[in-house]
PQR file of N, CA, C, O and H, with PARSE charges and radii, in Angstrom:
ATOM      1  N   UNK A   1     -12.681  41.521  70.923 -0.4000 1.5000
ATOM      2  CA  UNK A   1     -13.617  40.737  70.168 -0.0000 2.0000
ATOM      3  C   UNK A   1     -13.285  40.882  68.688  0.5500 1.7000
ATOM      4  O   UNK A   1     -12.881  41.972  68.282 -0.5500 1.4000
ATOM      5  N   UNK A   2     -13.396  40.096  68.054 -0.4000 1.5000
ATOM      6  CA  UNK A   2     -13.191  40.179  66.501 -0.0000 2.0000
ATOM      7  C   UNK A   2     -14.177  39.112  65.890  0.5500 1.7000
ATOM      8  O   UNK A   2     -14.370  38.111  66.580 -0.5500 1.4000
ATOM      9  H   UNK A   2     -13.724  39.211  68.384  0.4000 1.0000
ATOM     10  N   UNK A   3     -14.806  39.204  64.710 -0.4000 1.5000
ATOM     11  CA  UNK A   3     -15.889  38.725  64.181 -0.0000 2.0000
ATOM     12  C   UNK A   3     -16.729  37.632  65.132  0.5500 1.7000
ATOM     13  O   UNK A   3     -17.103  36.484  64.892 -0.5500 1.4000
ATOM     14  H   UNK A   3     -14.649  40.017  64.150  0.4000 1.0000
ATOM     15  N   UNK A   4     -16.860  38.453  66.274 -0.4000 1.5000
ATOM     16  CA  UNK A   4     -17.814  37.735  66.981 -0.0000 2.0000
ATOM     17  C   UNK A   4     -17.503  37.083  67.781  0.5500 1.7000
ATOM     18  O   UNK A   4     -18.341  36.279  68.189 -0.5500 1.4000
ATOM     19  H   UNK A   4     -16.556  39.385  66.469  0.4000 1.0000
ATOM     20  N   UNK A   5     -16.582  37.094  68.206 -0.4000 1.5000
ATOM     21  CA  UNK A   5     -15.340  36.019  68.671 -0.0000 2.0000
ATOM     22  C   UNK A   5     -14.544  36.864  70.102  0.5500 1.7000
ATOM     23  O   UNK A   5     -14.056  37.994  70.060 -0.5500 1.4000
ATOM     24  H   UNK A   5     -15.901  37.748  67.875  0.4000 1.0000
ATOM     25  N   UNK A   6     -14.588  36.049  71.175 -0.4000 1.5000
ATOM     26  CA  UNK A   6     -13.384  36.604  72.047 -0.0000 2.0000
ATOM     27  C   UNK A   6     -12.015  36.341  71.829  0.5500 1.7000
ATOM     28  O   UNK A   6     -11.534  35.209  71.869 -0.5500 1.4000
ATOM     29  H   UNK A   6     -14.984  35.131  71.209  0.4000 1.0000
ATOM     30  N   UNK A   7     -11.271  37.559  71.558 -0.4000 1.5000
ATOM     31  CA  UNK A   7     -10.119  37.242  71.027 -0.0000 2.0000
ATOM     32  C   UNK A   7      -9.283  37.095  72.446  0.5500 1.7000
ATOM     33  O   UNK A   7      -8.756  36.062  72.856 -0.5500 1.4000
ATOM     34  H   UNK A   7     -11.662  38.479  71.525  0.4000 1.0000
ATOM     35  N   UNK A   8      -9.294  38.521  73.158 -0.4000 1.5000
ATOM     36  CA  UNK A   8      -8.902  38.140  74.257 -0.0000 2.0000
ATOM     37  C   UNK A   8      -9.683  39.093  75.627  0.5500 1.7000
ATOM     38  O   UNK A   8     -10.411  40.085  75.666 -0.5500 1.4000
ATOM     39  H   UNK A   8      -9.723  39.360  72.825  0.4000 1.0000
ATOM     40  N   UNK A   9      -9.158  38.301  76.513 -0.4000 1.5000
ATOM     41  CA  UNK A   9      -9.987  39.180  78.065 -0.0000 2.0000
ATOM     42  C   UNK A   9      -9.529  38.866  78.775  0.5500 1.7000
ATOM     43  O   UNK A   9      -8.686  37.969  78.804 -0.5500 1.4000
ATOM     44  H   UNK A   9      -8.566  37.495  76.482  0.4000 1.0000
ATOM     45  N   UNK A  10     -10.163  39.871  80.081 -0.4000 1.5000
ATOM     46  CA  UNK A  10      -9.091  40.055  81.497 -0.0000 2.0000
ATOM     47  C   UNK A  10     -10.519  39.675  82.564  0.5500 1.7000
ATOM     48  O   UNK A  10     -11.675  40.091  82.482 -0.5500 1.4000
ATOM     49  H   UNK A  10     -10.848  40.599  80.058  0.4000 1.0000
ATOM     50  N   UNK A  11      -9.964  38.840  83.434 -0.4000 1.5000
ATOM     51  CA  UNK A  11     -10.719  39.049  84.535 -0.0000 2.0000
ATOM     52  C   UNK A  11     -10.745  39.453  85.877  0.5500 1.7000
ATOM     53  O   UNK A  11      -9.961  38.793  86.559 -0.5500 1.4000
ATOM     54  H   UNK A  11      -9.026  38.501  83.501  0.4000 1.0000
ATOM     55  N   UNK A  12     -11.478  40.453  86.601 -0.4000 1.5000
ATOM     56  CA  UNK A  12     -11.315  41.117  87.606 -0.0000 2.0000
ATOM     57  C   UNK A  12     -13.001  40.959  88.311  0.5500 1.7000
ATOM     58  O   UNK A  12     -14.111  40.802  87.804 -0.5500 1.4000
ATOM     59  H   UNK A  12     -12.115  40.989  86.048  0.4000 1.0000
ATOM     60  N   UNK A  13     -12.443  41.108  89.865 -0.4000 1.5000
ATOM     61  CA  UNK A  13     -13.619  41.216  90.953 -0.0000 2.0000
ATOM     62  C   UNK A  13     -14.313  42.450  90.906  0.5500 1.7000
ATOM     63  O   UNK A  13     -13.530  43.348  90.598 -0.5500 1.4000
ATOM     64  H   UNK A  13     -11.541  41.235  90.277  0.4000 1.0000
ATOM     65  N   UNK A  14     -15.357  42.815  91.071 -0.4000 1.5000
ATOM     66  CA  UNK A  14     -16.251  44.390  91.107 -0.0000 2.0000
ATOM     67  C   UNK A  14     -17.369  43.840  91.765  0.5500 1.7000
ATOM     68  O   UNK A  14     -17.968  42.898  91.246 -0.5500 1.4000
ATOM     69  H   UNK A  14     -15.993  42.086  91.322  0.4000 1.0000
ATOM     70  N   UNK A  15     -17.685  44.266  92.736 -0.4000 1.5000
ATOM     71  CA  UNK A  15     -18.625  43.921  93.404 -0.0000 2.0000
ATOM     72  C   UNK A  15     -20.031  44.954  92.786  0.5500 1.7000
ATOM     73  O   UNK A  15     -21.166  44.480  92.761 -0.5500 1.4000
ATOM     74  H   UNK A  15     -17.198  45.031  93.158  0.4000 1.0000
ATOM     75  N   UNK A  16     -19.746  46.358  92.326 -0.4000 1.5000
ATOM     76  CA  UNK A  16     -21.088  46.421  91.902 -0.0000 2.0000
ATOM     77  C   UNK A  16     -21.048  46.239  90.775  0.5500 1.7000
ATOM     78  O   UNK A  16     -21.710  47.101  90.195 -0.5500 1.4000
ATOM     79  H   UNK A  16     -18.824  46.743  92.346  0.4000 1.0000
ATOM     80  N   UNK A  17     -20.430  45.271  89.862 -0.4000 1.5000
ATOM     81  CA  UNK A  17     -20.695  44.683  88.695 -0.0000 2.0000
ATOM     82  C   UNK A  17     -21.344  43.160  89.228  0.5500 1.7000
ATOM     83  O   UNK A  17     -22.356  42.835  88.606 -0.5500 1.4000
ATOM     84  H   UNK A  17     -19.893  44.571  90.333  0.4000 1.0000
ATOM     85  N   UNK A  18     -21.026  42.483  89.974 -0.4000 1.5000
ATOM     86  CA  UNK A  18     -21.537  41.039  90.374 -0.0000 2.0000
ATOM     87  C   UNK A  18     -22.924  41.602  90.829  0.5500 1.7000
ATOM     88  O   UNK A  18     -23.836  40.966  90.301 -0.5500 1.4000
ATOM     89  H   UNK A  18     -20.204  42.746  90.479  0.4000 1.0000
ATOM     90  N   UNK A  19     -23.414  42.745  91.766 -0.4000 1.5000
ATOM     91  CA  UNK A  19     -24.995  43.078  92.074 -0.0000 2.0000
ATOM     92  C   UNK A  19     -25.646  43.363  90.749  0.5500 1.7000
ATOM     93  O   UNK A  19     -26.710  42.908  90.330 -0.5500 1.4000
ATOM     94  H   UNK A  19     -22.674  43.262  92.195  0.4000 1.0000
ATOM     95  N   UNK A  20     -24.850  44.161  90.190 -0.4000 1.5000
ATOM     96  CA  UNK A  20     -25.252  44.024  88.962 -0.0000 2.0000
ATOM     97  C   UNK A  20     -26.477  43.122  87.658  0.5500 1.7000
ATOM     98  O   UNK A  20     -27.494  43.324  86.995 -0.5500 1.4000
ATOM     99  H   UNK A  20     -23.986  44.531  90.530  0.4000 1.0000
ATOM    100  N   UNK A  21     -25.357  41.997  87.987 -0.4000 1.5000
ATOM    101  CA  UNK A  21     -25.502  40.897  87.208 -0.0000 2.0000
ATOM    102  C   UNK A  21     -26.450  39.880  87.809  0.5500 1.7000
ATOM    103  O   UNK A  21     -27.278  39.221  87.180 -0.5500 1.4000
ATOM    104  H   UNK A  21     -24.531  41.833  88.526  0.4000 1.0000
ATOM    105  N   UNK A  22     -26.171  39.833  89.364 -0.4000 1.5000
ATOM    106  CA  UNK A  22     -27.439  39.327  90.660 -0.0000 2.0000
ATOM    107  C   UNK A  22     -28.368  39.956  90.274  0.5500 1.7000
ATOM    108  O   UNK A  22     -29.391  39.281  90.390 -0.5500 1.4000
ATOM    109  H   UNK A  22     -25.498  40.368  89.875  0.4000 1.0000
ATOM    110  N   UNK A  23     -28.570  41.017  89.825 -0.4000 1.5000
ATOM    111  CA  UNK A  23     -30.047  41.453  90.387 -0.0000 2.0000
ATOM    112  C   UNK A  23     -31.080  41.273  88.921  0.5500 1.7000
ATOM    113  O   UNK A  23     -32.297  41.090  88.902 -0.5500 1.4000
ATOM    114  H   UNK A  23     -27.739  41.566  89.731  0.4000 1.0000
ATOM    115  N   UNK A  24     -30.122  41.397  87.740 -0.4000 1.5000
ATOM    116  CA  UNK A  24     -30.387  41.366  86.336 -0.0000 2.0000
ATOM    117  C   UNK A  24     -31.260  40.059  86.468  0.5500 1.7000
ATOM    118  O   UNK A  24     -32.485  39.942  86.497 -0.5500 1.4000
ATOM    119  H   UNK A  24     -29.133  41.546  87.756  0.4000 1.0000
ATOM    120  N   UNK A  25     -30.356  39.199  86.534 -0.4000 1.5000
ATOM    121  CA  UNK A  25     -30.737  37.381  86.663 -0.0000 2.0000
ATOM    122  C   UNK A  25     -31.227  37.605  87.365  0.5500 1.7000
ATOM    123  O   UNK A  25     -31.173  38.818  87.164 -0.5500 1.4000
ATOM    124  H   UNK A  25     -29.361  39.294  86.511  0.4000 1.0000
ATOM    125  N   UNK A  26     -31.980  37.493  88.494 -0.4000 1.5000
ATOM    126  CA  UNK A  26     -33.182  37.790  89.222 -0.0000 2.0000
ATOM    127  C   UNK A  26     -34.582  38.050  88.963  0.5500 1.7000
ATOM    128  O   UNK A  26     -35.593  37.351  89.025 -0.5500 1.4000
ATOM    129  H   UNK A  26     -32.024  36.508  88.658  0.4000 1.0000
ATOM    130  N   UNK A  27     -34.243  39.834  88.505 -0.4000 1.5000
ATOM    131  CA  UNK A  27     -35.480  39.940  87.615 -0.0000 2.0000
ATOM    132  C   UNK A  27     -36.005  39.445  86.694  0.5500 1.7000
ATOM    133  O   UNK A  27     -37.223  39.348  86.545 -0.5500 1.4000
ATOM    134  H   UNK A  27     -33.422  40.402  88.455  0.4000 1.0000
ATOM    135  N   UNK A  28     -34.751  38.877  85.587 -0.4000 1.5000
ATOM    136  CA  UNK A  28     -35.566  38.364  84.278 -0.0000 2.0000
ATOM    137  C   UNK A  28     -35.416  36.686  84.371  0.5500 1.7000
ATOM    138  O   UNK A  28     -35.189  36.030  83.355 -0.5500 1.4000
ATOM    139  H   UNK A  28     -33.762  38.955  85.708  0.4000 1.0000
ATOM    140  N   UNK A  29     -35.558  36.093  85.636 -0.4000 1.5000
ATOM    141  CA  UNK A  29     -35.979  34.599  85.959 -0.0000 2.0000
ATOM    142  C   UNK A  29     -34.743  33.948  85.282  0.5500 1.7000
ATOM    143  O   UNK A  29     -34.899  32.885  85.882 -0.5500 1.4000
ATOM    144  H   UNK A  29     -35.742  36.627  86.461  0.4000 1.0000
ATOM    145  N   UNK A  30     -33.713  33.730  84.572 -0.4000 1.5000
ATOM    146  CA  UNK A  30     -32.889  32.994  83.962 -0.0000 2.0000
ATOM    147  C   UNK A  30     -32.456  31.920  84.770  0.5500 1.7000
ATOM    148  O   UNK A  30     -32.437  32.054  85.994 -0.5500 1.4000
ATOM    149  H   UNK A  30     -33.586  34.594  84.084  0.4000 1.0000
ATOM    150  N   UNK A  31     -32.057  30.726  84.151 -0.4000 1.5000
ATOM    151  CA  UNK A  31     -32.064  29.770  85.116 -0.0000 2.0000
ATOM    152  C   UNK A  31     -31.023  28.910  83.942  0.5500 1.7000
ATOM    153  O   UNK A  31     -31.475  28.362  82.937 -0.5500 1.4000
ATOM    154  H   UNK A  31     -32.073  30.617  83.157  0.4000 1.0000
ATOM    155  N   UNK A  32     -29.713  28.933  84.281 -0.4000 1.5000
ATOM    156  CA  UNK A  32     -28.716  27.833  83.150 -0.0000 2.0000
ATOM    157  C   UNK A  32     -27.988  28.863  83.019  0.5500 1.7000
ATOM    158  O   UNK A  32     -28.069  29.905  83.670 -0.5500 1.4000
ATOM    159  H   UNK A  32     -29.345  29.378  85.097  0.4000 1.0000
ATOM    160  N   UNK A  33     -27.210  28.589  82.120 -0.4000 1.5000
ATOM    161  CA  UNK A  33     -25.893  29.212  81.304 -0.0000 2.0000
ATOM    162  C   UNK A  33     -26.006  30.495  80.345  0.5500 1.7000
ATOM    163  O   UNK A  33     -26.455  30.523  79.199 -0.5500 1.4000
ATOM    164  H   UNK A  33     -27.144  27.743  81.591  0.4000 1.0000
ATOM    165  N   UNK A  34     -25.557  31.400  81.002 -0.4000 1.5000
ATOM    166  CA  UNK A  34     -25.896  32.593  79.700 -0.0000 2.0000
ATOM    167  C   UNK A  34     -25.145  33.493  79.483  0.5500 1.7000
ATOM    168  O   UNK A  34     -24.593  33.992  80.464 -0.5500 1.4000
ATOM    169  H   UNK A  34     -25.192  31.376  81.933  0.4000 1.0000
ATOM    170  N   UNK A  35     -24.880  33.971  78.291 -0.4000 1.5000
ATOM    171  CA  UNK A  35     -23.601  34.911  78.017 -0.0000 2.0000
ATOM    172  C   UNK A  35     -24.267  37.017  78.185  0.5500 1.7000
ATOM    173  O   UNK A  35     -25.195  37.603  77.627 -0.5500 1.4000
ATOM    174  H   UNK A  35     -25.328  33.566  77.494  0.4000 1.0000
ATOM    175  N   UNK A  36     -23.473  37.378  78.952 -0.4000 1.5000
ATOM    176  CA  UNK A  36     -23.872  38.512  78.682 -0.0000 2.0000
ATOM    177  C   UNK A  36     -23.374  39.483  78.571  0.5500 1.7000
ATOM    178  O   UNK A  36     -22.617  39.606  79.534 -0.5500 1.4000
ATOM    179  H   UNK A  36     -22.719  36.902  79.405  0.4000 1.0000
ATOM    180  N   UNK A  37     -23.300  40.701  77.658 -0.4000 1.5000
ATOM    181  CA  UNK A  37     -22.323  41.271  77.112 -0.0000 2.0000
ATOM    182  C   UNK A  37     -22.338  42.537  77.980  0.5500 1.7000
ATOM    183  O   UNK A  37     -23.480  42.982  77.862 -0.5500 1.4000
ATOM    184  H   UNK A  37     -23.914  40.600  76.876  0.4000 1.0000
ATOM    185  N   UNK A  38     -21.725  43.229  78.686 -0.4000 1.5000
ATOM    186  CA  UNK A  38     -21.780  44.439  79.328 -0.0000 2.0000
ATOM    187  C   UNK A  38     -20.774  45.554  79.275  0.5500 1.7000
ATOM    188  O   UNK A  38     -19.683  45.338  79.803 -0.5500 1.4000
ATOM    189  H   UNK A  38     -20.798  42.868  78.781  0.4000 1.0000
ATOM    190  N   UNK A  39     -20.957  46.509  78.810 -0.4000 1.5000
ATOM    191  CA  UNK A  39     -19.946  47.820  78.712 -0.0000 2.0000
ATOM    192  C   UNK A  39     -20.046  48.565  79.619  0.5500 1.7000
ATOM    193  O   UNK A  39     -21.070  49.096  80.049 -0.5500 1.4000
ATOM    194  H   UNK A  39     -21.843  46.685  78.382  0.4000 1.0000
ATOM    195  N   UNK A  40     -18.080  48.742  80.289 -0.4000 1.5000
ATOM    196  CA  UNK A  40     -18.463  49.805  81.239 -0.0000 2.0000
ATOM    197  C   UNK A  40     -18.251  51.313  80.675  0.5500 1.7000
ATOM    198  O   UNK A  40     -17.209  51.337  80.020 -0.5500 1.4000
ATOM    199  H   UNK A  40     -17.248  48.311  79.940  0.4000 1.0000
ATOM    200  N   UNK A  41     -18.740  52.281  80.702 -0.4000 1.5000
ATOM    201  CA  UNK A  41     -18.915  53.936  80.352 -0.0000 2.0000
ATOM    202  C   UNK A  41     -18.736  54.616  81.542  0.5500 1.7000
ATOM    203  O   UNK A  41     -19.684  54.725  82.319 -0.5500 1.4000
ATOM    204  H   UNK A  41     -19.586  52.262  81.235  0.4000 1.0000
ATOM    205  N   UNK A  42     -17.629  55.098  81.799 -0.4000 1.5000
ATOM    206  CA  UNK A  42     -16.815  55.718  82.392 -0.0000 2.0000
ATOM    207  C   UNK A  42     -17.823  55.757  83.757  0.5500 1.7000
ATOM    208  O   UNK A  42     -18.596  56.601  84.211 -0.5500 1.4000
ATOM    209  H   UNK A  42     -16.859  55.009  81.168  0.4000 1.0000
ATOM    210  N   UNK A  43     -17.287  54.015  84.289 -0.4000 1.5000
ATOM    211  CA  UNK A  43     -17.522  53.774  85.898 -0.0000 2.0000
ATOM    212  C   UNK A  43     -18.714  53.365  85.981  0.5500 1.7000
ATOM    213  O   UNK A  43     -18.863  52.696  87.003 -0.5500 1.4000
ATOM    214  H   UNK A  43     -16.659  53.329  83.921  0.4000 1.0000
ATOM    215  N   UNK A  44     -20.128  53.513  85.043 -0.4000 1.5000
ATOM    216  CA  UNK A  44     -21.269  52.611  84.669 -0.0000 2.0000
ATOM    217  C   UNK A  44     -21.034  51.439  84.210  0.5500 1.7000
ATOM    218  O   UNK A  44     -20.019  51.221  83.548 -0.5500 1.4000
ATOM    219  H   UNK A  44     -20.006  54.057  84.213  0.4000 1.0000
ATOM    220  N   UNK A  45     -22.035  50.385  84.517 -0.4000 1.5000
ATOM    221  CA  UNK A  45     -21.808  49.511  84.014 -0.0000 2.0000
ATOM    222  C   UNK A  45     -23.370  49.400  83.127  0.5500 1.7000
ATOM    223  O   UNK A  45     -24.385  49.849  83.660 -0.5500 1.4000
ATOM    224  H   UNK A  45     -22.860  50.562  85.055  0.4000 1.0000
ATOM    225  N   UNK A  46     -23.420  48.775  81.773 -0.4000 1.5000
ATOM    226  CA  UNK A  46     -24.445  48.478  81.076 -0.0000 2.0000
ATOM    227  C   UNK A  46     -24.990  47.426  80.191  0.5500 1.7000
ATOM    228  O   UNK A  46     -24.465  47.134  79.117 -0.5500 1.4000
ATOM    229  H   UNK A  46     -22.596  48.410  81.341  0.4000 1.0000
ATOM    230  N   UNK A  47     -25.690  47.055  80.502 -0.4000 1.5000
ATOM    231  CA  UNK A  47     -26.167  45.326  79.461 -0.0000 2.0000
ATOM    232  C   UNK A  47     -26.543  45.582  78.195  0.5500 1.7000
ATOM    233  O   UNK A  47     -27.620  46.085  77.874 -0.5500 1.4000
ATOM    234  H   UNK A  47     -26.117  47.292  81.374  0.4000 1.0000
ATOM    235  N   UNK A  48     -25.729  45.265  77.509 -0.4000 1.5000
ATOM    236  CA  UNK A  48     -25.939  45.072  75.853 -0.0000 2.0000
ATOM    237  C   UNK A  48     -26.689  43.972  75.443  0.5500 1.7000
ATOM    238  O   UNK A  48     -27.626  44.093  74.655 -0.5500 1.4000
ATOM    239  H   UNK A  48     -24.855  44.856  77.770  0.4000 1.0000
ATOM    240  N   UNK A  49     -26.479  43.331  75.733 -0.4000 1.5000
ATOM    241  CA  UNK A  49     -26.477  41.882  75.159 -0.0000 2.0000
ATOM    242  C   UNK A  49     -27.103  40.759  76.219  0.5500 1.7000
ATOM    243  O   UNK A  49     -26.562  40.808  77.323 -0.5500 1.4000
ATOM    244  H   UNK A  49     -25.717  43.233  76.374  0.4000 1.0000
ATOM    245  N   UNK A  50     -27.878  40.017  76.113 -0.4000 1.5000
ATOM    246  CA  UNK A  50     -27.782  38.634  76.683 -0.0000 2.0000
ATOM    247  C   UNK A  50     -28.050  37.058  75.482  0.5500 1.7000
ATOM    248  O   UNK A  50     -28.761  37.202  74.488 -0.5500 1.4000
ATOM    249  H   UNK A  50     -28.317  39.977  75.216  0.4000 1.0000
ATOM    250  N   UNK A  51     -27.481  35.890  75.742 -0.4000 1.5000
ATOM    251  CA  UNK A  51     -27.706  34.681  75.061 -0.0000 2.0000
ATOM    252  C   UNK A  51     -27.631  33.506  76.135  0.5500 1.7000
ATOM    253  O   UNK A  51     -26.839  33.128  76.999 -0.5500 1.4000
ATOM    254  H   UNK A  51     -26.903  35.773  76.550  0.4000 1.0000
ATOM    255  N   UNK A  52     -28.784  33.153  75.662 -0.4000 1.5000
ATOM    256  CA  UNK A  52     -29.066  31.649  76.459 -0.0000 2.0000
ATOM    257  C   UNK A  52     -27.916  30.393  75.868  0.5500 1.7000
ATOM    258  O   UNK A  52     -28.107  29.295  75.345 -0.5500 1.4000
ATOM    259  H   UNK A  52     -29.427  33.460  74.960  0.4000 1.0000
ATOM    260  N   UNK A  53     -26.710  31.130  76.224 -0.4000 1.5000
ATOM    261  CA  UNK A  53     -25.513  30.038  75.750 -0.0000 2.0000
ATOM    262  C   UNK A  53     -23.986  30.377  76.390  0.5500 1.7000
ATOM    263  O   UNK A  53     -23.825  31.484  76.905 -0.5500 1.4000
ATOM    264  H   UNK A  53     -26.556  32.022  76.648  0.4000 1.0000
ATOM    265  N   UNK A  54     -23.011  29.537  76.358 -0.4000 1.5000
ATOM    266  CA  UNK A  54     -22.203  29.818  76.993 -0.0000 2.0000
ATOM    267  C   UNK A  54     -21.284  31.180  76.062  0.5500 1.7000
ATOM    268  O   UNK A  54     -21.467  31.155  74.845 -0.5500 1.4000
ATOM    269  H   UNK A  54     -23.142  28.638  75.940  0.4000 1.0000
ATOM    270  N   UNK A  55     -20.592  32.012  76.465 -0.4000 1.5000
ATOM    271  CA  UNK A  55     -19.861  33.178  75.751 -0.0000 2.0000
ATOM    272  C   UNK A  55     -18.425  32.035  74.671  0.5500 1.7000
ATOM    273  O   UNK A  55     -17.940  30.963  75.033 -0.5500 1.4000
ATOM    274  H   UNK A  55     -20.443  32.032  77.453  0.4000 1.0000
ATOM    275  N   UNK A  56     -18.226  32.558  73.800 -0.4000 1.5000
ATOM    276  CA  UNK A  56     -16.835  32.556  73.294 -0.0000 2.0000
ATOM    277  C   UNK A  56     -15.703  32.627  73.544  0.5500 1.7000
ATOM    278  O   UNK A  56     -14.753  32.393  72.797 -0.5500 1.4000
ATOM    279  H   UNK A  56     -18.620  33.429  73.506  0.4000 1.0000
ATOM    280  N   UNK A  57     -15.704  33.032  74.867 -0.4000 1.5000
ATOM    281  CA  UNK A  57     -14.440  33.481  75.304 -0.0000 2.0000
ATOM    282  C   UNK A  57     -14.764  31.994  76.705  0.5500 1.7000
ATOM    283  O   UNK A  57     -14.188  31.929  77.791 -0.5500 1.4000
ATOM    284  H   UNK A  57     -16.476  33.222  75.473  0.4000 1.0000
ATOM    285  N   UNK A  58     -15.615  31.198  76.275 -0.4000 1.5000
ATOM    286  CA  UNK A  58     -15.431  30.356  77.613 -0.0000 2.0000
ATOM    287  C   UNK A  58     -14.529  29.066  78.071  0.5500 1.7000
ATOM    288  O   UNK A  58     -14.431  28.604  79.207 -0.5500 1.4000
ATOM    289  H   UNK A  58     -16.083  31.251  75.393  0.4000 1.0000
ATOM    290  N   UNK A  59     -13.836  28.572  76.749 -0.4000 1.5000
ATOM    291  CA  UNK A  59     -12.930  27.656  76.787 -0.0000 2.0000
ATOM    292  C   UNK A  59     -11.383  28.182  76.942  0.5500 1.7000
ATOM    293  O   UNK A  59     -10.457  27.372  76.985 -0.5500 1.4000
ATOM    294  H   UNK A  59     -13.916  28.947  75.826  0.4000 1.0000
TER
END
């Protein structure tokens, strides 16, 4: 990331990152497009961030 910006990224499958993210959106009703920022800490995964918009890194 650099000033806010995805400079670059990798994408990979994790299934308890997708329950994760299922269960997040779930609880907090979201419904559309939303960016959300998550850090993993050695094998945790954690939500920083959410925006009711598509991420930077989406084109």
């Amino acid at each position: 990331m650099r000033a806010g910006e995805t400079d670059k990224a990798v994408s990979f499958k994790d299934k308890k990152l997708f329950d994760l993210i299922e269960d997040f959106v779930k609880k907090a009703g979201y419904n559309g497009q939303i960016d959300i920022d998550i850090f993993d800490v050695n094998g945790e995964y954690y939500i920083s961030e959410v925006n009711p918009r598509f991420g930077g890194g989406y084109p």
